[in-house]
C-alpha positions in Angstrom: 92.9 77.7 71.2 89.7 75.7 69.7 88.5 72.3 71.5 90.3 70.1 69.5 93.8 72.0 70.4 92.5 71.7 73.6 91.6 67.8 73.7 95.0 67.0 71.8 97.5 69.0 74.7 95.2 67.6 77.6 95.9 63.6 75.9 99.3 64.1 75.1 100.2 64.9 78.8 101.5 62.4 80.7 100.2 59.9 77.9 102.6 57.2 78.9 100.5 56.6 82.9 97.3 54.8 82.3 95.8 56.6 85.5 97.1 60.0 84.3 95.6 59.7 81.2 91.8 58.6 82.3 92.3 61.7 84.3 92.9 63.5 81.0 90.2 62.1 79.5 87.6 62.9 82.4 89.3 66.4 82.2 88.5 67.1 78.3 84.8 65.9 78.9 84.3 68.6 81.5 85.8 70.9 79.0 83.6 70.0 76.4 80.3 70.0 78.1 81.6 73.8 79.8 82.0 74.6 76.0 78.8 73.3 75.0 76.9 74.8 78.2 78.7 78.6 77.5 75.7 80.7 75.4 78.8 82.2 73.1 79.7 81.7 69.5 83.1 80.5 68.6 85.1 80.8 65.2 88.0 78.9 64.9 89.4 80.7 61.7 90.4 83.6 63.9 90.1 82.9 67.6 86.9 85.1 68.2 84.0 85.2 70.5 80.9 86.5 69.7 82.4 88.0 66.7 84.6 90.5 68.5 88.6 89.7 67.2 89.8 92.1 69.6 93.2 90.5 70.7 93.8 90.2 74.3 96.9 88.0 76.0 96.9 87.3 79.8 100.0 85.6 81.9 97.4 84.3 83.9 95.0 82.9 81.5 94.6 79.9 79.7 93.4 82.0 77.1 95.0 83.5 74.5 94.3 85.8 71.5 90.7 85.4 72.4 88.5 88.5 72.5 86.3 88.9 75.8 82.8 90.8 75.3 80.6 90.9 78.5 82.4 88.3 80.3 82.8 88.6 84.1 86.2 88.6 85.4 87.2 88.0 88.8 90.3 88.0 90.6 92.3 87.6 87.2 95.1 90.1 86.0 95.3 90.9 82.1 97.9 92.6 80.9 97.8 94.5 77.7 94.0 93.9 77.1 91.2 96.0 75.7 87.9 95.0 77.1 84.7 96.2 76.5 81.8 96.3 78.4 83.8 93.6 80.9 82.8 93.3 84.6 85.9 93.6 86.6 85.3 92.2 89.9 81.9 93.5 90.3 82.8 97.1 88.7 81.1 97.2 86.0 81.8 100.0 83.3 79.4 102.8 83.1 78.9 102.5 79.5 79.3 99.4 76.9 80.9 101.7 74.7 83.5 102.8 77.0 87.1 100.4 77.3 89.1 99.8 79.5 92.5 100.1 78.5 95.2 97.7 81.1 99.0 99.2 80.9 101.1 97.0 78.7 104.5 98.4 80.4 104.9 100.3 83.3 108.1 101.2 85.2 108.6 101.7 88.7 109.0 105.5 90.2 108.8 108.3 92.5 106.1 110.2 90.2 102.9 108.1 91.4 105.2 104.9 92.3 104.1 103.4 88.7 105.1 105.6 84.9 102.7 103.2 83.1 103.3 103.7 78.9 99.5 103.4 78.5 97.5 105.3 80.9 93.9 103.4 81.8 91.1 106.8 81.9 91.2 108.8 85.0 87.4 108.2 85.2 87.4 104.6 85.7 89.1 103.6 89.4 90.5 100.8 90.1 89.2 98.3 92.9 91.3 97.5 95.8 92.4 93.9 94.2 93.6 95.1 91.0 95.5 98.0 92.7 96.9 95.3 95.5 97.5 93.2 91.9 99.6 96.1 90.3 101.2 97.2 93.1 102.6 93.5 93.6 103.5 93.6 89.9 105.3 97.3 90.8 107.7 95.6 93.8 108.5 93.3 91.5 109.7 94.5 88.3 111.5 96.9 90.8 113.6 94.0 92.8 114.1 92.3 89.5 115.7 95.6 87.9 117.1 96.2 91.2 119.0 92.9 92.0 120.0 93.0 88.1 121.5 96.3 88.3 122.8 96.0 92.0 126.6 94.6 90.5 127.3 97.6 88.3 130.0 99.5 89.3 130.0 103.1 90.2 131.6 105.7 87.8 135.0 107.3 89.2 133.9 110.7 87.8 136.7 113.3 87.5 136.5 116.8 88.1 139.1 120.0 89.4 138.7 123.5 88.9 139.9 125.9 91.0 138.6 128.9 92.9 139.9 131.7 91.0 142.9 133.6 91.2 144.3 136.8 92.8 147.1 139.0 91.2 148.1 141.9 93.2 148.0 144.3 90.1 145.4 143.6 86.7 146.2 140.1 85.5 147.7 141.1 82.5 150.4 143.7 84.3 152.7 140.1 84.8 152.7 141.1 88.6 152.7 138.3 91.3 149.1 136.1 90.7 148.1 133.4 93.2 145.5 130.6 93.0 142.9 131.2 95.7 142.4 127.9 97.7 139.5 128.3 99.3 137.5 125.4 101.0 140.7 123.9 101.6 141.6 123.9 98.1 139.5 120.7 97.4 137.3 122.1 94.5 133.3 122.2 94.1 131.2 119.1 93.8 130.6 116.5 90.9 127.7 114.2 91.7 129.2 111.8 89.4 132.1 111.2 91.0 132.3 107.7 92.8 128.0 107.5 91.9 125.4 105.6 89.7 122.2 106.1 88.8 120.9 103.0 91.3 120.2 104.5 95.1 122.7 102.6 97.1 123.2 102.0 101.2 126.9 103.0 101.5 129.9 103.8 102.7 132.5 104.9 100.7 136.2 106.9 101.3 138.0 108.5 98.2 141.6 109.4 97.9 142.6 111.9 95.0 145.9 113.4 94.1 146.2 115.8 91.7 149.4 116.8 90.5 150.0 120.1 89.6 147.1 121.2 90.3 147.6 125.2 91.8 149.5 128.0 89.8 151.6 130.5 91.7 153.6 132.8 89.8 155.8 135.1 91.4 159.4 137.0 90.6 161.0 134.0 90.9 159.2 132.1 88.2 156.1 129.9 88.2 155.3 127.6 91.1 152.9 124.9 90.9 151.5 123.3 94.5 150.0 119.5 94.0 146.5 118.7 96.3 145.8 115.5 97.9 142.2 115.3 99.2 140.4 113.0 101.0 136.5 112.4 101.1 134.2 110.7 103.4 130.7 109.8 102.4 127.6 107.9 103.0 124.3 107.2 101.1 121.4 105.8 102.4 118.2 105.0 100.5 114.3 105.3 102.0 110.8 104.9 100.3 111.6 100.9 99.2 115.1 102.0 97.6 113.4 104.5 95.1 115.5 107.5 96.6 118.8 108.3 98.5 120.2 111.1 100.7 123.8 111.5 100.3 126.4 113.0 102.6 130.3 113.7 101.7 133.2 115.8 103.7 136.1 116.7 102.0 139.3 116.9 103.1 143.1 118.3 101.9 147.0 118.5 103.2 148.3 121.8 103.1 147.2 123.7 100.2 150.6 126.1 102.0 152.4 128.5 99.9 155.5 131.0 100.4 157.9 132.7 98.3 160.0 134.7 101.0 161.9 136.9 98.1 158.5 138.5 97.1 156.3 138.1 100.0 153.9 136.1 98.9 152.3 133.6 100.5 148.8 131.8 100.7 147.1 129.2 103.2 144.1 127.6 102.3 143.3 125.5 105.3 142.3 121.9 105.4 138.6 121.5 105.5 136.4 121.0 102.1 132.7 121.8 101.8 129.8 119.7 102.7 127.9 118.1 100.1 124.3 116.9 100.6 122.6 115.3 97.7 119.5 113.6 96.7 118.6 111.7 94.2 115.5 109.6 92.6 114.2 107.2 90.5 112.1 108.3 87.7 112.0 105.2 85.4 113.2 101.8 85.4 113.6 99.1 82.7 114.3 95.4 83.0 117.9 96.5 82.5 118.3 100.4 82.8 117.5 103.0 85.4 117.2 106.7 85.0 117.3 109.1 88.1 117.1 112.5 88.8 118.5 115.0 91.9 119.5 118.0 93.3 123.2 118.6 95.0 123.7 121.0 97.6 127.4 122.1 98.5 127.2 124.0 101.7 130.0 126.3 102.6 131.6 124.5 105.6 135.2 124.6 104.2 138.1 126.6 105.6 138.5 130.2 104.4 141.8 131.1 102.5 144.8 133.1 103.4 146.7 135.4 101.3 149.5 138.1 102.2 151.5 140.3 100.2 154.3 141.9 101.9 152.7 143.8 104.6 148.9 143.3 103.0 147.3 140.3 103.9 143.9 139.1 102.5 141.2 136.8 103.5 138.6 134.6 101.1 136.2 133.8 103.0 133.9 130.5 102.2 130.3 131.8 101.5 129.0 130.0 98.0 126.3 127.6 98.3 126.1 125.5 95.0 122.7 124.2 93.3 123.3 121.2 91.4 120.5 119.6 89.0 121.0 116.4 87.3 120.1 113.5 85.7 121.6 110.0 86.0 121.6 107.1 83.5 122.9 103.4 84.4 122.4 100.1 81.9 123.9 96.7 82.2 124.3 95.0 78.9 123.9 91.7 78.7 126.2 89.5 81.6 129.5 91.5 80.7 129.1 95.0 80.0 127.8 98.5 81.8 127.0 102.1 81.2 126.6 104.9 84.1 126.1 108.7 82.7 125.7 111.8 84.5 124.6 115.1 83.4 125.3 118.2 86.0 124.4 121.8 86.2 126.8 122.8 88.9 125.4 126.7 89.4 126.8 129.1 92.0 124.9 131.3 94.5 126.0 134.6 95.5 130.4 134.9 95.8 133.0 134.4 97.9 133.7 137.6 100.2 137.5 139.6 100.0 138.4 141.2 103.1 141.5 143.0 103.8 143.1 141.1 106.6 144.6 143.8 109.5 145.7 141.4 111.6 143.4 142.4 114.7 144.7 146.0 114.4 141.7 147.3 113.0 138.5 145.8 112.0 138.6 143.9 107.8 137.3 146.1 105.2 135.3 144.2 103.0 136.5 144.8 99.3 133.5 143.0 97.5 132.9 139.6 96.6 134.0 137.1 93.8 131.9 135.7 92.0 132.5 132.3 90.4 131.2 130.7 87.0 128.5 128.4 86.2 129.6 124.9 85.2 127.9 122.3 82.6 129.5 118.6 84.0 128.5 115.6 81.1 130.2 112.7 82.1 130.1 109.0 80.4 131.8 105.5 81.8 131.7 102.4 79.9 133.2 99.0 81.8 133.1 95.1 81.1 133.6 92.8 83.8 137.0 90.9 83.2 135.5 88.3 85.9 132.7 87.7 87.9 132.2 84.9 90.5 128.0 84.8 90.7 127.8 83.1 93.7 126.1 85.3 96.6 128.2 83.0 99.0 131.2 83.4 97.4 133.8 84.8 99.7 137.1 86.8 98.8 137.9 88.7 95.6 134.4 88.1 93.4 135.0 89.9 90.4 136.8 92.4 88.2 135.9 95.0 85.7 137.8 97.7 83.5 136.4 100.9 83.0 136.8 103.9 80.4 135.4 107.2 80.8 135.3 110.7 79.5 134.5 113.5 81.3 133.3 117.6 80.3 133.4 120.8 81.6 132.2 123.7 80.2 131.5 127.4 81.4 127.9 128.7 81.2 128.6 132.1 81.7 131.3 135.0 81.2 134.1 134.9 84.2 133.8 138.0 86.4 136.5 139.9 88.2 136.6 142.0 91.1 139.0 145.0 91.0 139.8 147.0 94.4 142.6 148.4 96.0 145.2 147.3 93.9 144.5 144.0 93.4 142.3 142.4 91.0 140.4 138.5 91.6 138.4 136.2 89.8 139.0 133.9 87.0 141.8 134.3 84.8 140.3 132.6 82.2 136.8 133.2 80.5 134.8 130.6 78.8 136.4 127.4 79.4 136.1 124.0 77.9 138.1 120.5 79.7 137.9 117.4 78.7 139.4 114.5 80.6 139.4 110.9 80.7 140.0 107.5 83.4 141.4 104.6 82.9 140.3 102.5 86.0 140.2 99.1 87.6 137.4 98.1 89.9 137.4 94.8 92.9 135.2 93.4 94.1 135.5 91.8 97.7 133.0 89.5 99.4 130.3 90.9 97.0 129.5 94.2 98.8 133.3 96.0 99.4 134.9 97.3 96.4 138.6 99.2 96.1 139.1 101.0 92.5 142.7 102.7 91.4 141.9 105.1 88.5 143.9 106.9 86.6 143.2 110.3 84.8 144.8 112.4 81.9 143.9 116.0 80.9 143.1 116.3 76.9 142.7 119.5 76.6 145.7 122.0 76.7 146.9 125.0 78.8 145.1 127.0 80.0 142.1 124.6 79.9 144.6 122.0 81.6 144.4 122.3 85.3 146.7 119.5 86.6 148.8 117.2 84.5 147.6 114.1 86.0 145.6 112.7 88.5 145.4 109.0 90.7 142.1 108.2 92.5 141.4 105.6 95.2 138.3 104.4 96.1 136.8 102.4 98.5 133.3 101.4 99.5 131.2 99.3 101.3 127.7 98.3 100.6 124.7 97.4 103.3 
């Protein structure tokens, strides 16, 4: 701004206090004679110094759109600026030439702690104030995204697909075919489910039923077997709340099955797999959050029975499951949210067949079954219905609706394992499901939260593996 500009603001304030206002007046003299005493040039038409009208702005600076050339600089932050041959705290550039670009945006991360859009040259270092000065800017544009993305719900995520299927002949033959429950029958992991993108300190228990879920078909007819399964799980974050380590331990009722006209029977135990995941902020925004992660899902679960009249078989556990993924969570505005996943859910090795003898001589192995590769893409939009914003507020403190759509699709070409009369693996081949939630979420005390969701299959038989599905969840925040 030019002197008068500067004379006018410093008279008008506080113009109405006689005292105030001599003040003001002594003020603008000392501005004019620093003016007068400063060796540089000023042009009013276009806010330059010494003819430079490189445009700088600084939150710290009473200056603004003001070109700096040579001027010393210490102890201020400028944001966005280009300065040229500047002295920055005693640093002073190697060449006059050379410029020192500041970042105009940076985002908080695990890759160097700062993603900055505009990179200054590797060449010139910072000094220990500016890098104290950033980092302090870092922390907080972090806690600021942080606390503003802290409400958002989690996504309910949906996901079931069973282990494969034995029929004691080839599939096609119409002989007796059984669903192969193994790890309890409680399915392989989806990251998504009961997450967000944000790294959390948690607790959280999760209650699904899905109805319908196994397929037994025997001489009697089909038989279909529903699943209720129960998971534990905890999160807890480390390096300032830019990552998380997850933990979560399924468990199911009796996945139990017996047809006493045929023989047929099948036990899958009650224990799931353990998952282990982690997962990392790679860029923030004042509103948005994007992570990144690998899941692990060790083979912990229960191994799965089968008999056939006087044969008897044994699944055993053994798959270890890589999962990649990316995370995306945005709050719009005060009322609505976004949370996406995107999950490469990629199987290592198979699932060994034994022939069970019952102790009387040791199991032959038969081979192993291999299972598919999954692609998980999962969306949830919600809007608050309610929100109480007070962080003292006790009992229920608000209440959102959420809408999601969730897809599966097969990566690879199902394989089957054909020995001694029976034939496993995946009945079907390339598979594509699509389901979606309908889901409630409330909020207690602002850090415990109980969801009901509900969840309907879109796709038809066979790429329908339950008819319906209601999910409980409950967590608690620390």
């Amino acid at each position: 701004m030019n002197t008068s500009r500067t004379l006018a603001m410093l008279l008008r304030f506080d113009a109405g206090y006689p005292i105030h206002c001599a003040k003001s007046a002594l003020l603008s003299v000392c501005v004019l004679l620093s003016f007068a005493a400063a060796d540089e040039s000023y042009d009013a038409d276009d806010d330059t110094y010494a003819g430079i009208a490189a445009p700088y702005s600084s939150p710290y600076s009473a200056l603004d759109g003001v070109a700096l050339d040579g001027v010393a600089l210490d102890g201020v932050v400028l944001e966005g600026a280009v300065l040229e041959g500047a002295v920055l705290e005693g640093a002073a550039l190697d060449d006059p030439d050379d410029t020192y670009v500041m970042p105009t945006q940076a985002t908080q991360s695990l890759l160097g702690g700062f993603l900055p859009l505009v990179t200054s040259p590797a060449r010139f270092g910072q000094t220990d104030q500016l890098r104290q000065d950033q980092n302090a800017r870092n922390d907080y544009v972090w806690s600021s995204t942080r606390m503003r993305l802290a409400p958002v719900p989690e996504m309910f995520g949906d996901f079931f697909f069973r282990g494969g299927s034995i029929a004691f002949g080839p599939f096609a033959a119409g002989g007796p075919t059984v669903g192969i429950p193994v790890a309890g029958g409680s399915r392989r992991m989806l990251v998504a489910e009961h997450n967000r993108a944000l790294p959390t300190d948690r607790v959280f228990f999760d209650y699904n039923h899905y109805h319908n879920a196994y397929e037994f078909v025997t001489p009697a007819g089909l038989s279909h077997l529903s699943v209720d399964r129960l998971l534990f799980g905890a999160e807890k974050t480390f390096w300032n709340g830019l990552a998380s380590v997850e933990l979560r331990l399924p468990f199911t009722g009796d996945v139990d099955f017996t047809d006493a006209a045929s023989g047929v029977g099948v036990d899958g135990g009650n224990v799931g797999n353990l998952s282990v995941i982690f997962k990392g902020v790679m860029t923030t925004y004042s509103d948005s959050i994007l992570s990144a992660g690998l899941g692990l899902d060790l083979p912990t679960g229960s191994d799965a029975l089968l008999n056939f009249g006087a044969a008897a078989f044994e699944v055993q556990d053994d798959i270890v499951y890589l999962s990649p993924f990316l995370a995306w969570q945005q709050r719009n505005g005060c009322r609505s949210f976004l949370n996406a996943f995107a999950q490469v859910d990629a199987p290592l090795g198979g699932n060994r067949l034994f022939v069970d003898n019952r102790g009387i001589t040791p199991n032959a192995s038969l081979g192993r079954i291999n299972e598919q590769t999954l692609l998980h893409l999962n969306a949830s939009w919600g809007h608050w219905l309610w929100q109480n914003d007070c962080r003292f507020s006790r009992g229920l403190t608000s209440l959102a609706a959420l809408l999601e759509l969730h897809y599966v699709a097969t990566l690879d070409d199902a394989a089957t394992l054909a020995t001694a009369g029976i034939t496993a693996g995946e009945t079907r081949n390339r598979t594509q499901i699509v389901n979606t939630t309908l889901g409630a979420h409330s909020e207690f005390n602002q850090h415990t939260s109980l969801r009901v969701g509900a969840v309907f299959p879109l796709t038809e038989a066979p790429e329908r593996l339950f008819d319906a599905e209601l999910t409980v969840q409950l967590r608690r925040r620390f």
